[in-house]
C-alpha positions as CSV (number, residue, x, y, z in Angstrom):
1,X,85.2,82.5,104.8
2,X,88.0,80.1,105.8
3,X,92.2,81.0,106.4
4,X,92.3,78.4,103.1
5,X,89.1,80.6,101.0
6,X,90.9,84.0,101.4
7,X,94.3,82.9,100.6
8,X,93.1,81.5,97.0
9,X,91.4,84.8,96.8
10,X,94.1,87.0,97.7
11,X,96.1,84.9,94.7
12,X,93.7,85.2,92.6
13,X,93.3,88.9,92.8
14,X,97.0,89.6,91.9
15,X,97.1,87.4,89.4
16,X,95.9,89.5,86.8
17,X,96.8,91.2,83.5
18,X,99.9,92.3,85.5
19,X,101.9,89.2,84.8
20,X,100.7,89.2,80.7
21,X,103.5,91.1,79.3
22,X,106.0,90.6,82.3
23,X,108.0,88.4,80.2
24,X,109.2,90.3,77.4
25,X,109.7,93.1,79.6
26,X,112.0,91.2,82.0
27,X,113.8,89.3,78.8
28,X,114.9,92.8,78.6
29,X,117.3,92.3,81.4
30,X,118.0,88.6,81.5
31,X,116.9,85.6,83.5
32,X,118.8,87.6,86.2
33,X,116.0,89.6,87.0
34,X,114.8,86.6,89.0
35,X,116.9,87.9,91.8
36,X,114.6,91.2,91.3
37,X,111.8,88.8,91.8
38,X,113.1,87.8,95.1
39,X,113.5,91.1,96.5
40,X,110.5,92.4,95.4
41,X,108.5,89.2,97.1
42,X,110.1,90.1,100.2
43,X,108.9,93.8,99.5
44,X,105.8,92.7,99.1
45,X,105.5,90.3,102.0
46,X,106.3,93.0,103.9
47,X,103.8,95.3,102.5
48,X,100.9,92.6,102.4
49,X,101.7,92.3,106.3
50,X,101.8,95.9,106.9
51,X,98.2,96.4,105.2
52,X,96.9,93.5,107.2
53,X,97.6,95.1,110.4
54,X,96.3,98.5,109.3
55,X,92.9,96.6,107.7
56,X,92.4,95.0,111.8
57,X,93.5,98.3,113.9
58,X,91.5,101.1,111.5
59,X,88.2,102.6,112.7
60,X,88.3,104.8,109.9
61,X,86.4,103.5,106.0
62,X,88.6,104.5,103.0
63,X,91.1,101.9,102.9
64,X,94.1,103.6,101.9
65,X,93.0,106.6,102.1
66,X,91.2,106.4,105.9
67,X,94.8,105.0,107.2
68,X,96.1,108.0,105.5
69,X,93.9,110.6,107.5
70,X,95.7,109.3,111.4
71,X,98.7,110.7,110.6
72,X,98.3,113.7,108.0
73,X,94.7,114.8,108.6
74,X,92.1,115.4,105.5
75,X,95.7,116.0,104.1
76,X,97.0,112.8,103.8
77,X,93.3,111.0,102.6
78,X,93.4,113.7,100.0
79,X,96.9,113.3,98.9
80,X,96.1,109.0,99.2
81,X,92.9,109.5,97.0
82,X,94.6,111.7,94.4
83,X,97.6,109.7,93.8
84,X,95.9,106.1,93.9
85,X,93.7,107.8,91.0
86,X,96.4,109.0,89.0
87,X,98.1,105.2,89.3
88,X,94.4,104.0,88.3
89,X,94.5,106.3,85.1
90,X,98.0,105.3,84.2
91,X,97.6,101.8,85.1
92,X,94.6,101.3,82.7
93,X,95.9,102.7,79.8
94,X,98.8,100.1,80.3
95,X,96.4,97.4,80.6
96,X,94.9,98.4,77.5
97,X,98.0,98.3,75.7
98,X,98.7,95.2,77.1
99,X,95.4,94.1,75.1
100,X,96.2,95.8,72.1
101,X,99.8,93.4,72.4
102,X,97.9,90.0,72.3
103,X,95.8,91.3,69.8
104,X,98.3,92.3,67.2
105,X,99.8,89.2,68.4
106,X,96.5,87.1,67.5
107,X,95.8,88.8,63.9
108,X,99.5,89.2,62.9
109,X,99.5,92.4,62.9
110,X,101.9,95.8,62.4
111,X,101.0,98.6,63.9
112,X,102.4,102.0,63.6
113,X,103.1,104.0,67.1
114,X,99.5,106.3,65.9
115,X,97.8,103.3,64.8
116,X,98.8,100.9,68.8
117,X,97.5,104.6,70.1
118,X,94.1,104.5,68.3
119,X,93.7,101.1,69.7
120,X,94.6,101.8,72.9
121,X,91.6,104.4,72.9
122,X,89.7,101.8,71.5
123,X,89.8,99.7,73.9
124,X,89.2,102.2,76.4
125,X,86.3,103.5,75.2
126,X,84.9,99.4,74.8
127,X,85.4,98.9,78.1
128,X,84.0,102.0,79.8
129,X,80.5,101.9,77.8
130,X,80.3,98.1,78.6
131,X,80.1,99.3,82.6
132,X,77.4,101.7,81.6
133,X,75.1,98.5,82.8
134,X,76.6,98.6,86.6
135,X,78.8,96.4,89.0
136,X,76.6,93.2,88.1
137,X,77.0,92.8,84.8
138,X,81.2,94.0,85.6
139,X,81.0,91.3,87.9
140,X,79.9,88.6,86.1
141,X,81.9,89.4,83.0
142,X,85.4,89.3,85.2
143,X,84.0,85.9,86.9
144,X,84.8,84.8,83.2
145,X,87.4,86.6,81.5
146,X,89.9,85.9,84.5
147,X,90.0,82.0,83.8
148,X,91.6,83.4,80.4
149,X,95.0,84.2,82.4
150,X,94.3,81.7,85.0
151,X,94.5,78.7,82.7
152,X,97.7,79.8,80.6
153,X,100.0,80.9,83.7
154,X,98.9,77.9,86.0
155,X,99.1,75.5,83.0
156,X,102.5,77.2,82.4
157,X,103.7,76.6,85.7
158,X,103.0,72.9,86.1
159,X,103.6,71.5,82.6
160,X,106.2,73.9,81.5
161,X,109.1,72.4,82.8
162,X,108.6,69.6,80.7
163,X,109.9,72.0,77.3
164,X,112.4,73.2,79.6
165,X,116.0,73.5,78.6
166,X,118.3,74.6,80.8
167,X,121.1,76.4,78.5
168,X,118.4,78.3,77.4
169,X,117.7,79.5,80.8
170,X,121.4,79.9,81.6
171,X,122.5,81.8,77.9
172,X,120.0,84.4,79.0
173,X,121.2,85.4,82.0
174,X,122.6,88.5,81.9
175,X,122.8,89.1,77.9
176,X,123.6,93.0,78.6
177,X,126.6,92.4,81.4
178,X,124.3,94.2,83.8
179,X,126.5,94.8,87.1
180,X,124.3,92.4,89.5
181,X,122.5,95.6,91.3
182,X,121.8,97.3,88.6
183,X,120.0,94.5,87.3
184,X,117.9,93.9,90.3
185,X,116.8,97.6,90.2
186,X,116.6,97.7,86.6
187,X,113.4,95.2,86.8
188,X,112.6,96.3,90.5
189,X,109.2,98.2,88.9
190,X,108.5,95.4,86.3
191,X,108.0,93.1,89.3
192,X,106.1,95.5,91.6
193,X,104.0,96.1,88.8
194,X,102.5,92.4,89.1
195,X,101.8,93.1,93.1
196,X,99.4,96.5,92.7
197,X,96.7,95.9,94.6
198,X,98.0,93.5,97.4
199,X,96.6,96.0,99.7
200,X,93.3,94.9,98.5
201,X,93.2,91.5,99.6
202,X,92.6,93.0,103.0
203,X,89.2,94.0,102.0
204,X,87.5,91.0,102.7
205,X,88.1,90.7,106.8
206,X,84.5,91.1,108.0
207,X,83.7,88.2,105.8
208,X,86.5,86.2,107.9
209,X,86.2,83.6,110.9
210,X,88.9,85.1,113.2
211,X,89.9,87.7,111.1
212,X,92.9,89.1,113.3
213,X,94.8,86.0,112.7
214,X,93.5,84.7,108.9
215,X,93.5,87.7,107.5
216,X,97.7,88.1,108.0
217,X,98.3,84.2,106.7
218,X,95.9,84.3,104.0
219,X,97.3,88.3,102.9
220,X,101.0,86.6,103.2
221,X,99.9,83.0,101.8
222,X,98.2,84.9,99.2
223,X,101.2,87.1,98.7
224,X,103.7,83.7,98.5
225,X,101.4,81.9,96.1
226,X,101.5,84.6,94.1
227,X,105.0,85.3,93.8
228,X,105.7,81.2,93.3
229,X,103.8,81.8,90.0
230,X,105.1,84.6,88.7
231,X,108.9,83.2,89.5
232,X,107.6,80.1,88.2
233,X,106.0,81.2,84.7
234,X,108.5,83.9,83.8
235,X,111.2,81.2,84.5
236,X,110.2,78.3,82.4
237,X,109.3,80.7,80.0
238,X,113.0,81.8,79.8
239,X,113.8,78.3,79.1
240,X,111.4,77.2,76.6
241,X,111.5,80.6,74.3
242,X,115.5,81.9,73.1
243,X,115.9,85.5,74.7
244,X,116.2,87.7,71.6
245,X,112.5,86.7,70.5
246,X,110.7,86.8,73.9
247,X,112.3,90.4,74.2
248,X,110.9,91.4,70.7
249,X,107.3,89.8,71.4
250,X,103.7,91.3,72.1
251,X,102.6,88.1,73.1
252,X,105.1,85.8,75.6
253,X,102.7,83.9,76.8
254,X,101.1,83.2,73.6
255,X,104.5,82.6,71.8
256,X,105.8,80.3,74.1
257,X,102.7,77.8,74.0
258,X,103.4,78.1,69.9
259,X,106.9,76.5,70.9
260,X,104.9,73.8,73.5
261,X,102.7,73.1,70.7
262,X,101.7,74.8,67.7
263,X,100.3,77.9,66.5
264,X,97.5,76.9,66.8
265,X,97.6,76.4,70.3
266,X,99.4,79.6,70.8
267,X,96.7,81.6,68.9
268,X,94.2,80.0,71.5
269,X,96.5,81.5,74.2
270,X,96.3,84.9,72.9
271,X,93.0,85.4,72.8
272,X,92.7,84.0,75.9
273,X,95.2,86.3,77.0
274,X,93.3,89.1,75.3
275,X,90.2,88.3,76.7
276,X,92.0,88.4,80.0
277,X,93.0,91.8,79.7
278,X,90.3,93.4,78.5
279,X,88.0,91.9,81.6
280,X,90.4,92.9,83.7
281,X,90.5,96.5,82.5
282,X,86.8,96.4,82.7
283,X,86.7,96.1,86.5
284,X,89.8,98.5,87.1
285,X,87.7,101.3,84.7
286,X,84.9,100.6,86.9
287,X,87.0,100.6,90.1
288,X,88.5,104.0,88.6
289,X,85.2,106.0,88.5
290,X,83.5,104.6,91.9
291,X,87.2,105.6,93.7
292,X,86.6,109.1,92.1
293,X,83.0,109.1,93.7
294,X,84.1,108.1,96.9
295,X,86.4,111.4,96.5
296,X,83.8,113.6,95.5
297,X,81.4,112.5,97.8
298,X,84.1,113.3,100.4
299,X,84.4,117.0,98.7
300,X,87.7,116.0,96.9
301,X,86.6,116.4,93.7
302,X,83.6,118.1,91.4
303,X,80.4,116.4,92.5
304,X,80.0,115.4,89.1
305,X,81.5,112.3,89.6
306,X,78.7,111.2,92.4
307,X,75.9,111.1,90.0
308,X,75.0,107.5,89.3
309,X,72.5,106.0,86.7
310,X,69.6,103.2,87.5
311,X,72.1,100.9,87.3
312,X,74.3,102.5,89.6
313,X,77.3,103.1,87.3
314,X,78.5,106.5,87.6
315,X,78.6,107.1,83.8
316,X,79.3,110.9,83.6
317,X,82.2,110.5,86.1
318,X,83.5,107.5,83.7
319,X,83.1,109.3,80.5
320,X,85.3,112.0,81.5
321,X,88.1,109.6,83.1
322,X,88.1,107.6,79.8
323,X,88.9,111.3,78.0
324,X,91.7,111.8,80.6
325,X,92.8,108.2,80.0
326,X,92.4,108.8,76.1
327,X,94.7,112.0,76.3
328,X,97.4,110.5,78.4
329,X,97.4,107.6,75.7
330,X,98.4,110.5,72.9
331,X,100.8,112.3,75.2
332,X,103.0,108.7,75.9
333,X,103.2,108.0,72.4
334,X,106.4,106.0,71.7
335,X,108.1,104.4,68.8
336,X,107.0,101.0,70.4
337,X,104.2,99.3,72.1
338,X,107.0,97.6,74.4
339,X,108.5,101.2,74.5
340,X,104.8,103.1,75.8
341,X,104.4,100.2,77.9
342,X,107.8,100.7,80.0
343,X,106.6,104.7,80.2
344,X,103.4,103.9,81.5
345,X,104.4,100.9,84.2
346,X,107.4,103.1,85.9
347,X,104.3,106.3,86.4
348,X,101.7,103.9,87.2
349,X,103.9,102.3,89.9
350,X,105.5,105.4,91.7
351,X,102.2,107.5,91.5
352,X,100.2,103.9,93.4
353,X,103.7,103.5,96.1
354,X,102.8,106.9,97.1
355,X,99.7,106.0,99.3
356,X,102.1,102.9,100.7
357,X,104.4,105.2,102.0
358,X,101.3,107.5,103.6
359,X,99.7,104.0,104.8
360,X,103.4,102.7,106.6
361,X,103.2,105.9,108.3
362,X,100.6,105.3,110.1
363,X,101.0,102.1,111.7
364,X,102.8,103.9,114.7
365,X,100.0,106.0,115.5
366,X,97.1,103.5,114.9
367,X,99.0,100.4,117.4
368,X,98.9,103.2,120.0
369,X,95.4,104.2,119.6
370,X,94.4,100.9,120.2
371,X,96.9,100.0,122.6
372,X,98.8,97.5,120.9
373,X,100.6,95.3,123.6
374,X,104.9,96.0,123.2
375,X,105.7,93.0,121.8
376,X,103.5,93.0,118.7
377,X,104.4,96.6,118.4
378,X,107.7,95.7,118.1
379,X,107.4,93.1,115.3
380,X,105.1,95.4,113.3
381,X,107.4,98.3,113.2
382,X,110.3,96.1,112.2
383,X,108.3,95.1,109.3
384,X,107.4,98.8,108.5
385,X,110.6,99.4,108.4
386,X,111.2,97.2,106.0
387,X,108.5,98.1,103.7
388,X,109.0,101.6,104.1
389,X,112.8,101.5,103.1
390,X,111.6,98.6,99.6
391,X,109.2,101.1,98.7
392,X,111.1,104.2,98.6
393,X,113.8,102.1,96.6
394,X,110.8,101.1,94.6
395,X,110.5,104.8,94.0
396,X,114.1,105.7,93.4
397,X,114.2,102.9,90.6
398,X,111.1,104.3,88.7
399,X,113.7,106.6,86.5
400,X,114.5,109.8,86.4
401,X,111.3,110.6,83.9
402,X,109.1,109.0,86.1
403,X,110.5,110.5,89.3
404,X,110.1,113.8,87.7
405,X,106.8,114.2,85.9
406,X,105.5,111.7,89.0
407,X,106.6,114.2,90.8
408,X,105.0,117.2,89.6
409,X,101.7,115.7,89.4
410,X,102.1,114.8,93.2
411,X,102.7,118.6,93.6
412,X,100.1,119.6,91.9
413,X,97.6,117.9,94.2
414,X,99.1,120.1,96.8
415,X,97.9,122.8,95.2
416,X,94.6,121.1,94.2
417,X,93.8,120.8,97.9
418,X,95.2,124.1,98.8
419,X,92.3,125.3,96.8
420,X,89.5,123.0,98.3
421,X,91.0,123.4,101.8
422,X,88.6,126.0,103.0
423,X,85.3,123.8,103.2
424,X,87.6,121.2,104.9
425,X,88.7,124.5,107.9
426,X,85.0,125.4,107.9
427,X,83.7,122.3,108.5
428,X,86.2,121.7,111.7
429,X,85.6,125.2,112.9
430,X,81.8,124.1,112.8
431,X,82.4,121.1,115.0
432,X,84.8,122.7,117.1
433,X,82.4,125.4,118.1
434,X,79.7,122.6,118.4
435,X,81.7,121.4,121.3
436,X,81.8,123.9,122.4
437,X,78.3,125.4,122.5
438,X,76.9,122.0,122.5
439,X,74.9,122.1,120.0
């Protein structure tokens, strides 16, 4: 695979159901929020650079979690597994309610808070059994369904501008009085939100001709393209749709090609949109359940979770993650869709930034392993820097309620390891006297 092959890719993968509702949510604040944009590009840039060079200098599997392990021990992967899981199980049920939008959207309908909740399951529950057939059939489904977000956004961004009005743009800019920073942070997680799973795109490097210099352009090509389309879509949206009824909608994307068009057209969108998010959310349930078998197999977790069918789909381990994920859907409960959504997004981001911060850590260790020469060193830890400090202010502006019950989760797989620590001290005391002894 060529520099110009992974960079599409690495686009391609972020653009996802992240960006569907992004719209309303940032109408919240104003068109200001594209200075949030900004910063969190930069953030990410940083980040996407920082995973690069951790995906080239590892001899450890895991991802994440193996860059975890230089620093912290078994510690650290455990803590990286355990939190990337939790922002898994948080992050799908958000999806799915991101679904459940377009679709209320498409049928015109009005659901009560019990009724969006029931859905939410729903859909859950639809796409879990539909990976009961394995990664193929996952696979080739997604191959599809993602042309249903593709289309609209890039469509959006290149044709938009002709419906664009400028005042429209400009009346919205900050409708609330917002002091400038408080703004910026105010939509910092809304934005991040669209970049989970950047540290993905790094996945791909033994596929790569010269992977120690592609795989840095294409991560921060990838990275670039990707923020140029979600600047460029929530923008013209902002100036094609008034403010007060792109904040109140399910469907932004879908309303705005109604204004382009017709409703016609815009009902087209939505189930596109739809379609979209529920293949989407049919890869991230699968992902869910094979990261969860990765962590049993390592002795994480109850090795439940490591029995697979014919098809290779871990079914028992999914069944009881889509009972986790139907639970957490009842506990976040809110008066609105828009309203469980925000609750959802701000947990889902600060449980996933945890295994960033673990990963930035690191970087030190792993460029002296392998001897990086000075110079590179030097660049490389100014950029940690740099994503280190945007991700802990990433953190700070999750909210109090997210910082809090975040929190005490993250804590709580302290004490989760605390009890599963003692295979993990017998196993070293095995090898150490195997050294020993030589045998």
């Amino acid at each position: 695979m060529g520099v110009v092959q992974l960079t599409m890719l690495t686009a391609i993968n972020m653009v996802g159901s992240g960006i569907i509702l992004l719209p309303a949510k940032l109408a919240e604040i104003g068109t200001i929020s594209i200075l949030s944009w900004l910063v969190t590009a930069i953030g990410a840039f940083a980040l996407a650079y920082c995973f690069a060079q951790c995906g080239m200098l590892s001899r450890r599997s895991g991802g994440m979690f193996g860059y975890a392990e230089y620093p912290f021990g078994t510690t650290g992967n455990f803590i990286s597994n355990y939190t990337y899981c939790l922002s898994i199980l948080i992050g799908n049920v958000a999806i799915a309610i991101t679904a459940v939008g377009y679709g209320v959207g498409f049928f015109n309908l009005t659901l009560s808070p019990l009724n969006t909740c029931l859905a939410t399951v729903l859909v859950l529950w639809l796409t879990t059994v539909a990976n009961f057939w394995g990664s193929r059939m996952t696979g080739r489904i997604g191959g599809i369904t993602i042309w249903g977000v593709i289309i609209p956004v890039f469509g959006l961004c290149i044709i938009g501008w002709f419906w664009f009005k400028p005042v429209l743009f400009v009346s919205a800019w900050n409708p609330h009085h917002m002091p400038t920073l408080g703004a910026i942070s105010g939509s910092i997680s809304i934005t991040l939100w669209a970049f989970l799973g950047l540290e993905s795109a790094c996945a791909n490097a033994d596929a790569v001709d010269n992977p120690e210099r592609n795989v840095p352009i294409a991560v921060l090509g990838g990275t670039f393209g990707a923020a140029l389309i979600y600047i460029g879509s929530t923008s013209v949206i902002a100036g094609i749709v008034p403010n007060l009824q792109l904040v109140s909608s399910t469907a932004p994307f879908g309303l705005v090609f109604s204004y382009m068009f017709n409703s016609v057209v815009g009902k087209t969108i939505m189930a596109l949109m739809c379609m979209s998010c529920i293949g989407s959310l049919l890869g991230w349930q699968f992902t869910f359940a094979q990261v969860c078998r990765s962590g049993a197999e390592a002795g994480f977790y109850p090795k439940i979770f490591t029995a697979v069918t014919r098809a290779g789909a871990p079914v028992k381990g999914m069944l009881i993650l889509v009972l986790l994920q139907s639970a957490l859907s009842f506990m976040t409960i809110s008066p609105t869709l828009s309203k469980q959504f925000d609750v959802l997004l701000n947990l889902a981001v600060l449980t996933n930034l945890i295994p960033y911060v673990l990963s930035m850590a690191a970087l030190v260790i792993m460029q002296k392993l392998v001897s990086v020469s000075a110079a590179r060193r030097r660049v490389t830890n100014l950029i940690t820097f740099i994503a280190t400090t945007y991700t802990y202010y990433a953190i700070y502006n999750t909210g109090a309620d997210a910082l809090v019950w975040g929190g005490l989760a993250t804590f709580f797989g302290w004490t989760l390891y605390g009890i599963i620590s003692p295979r993990f001290e017998a196993e070293r005391n095995r090898r150490e006297i195997s050294a020993v002894t030589g045998d």
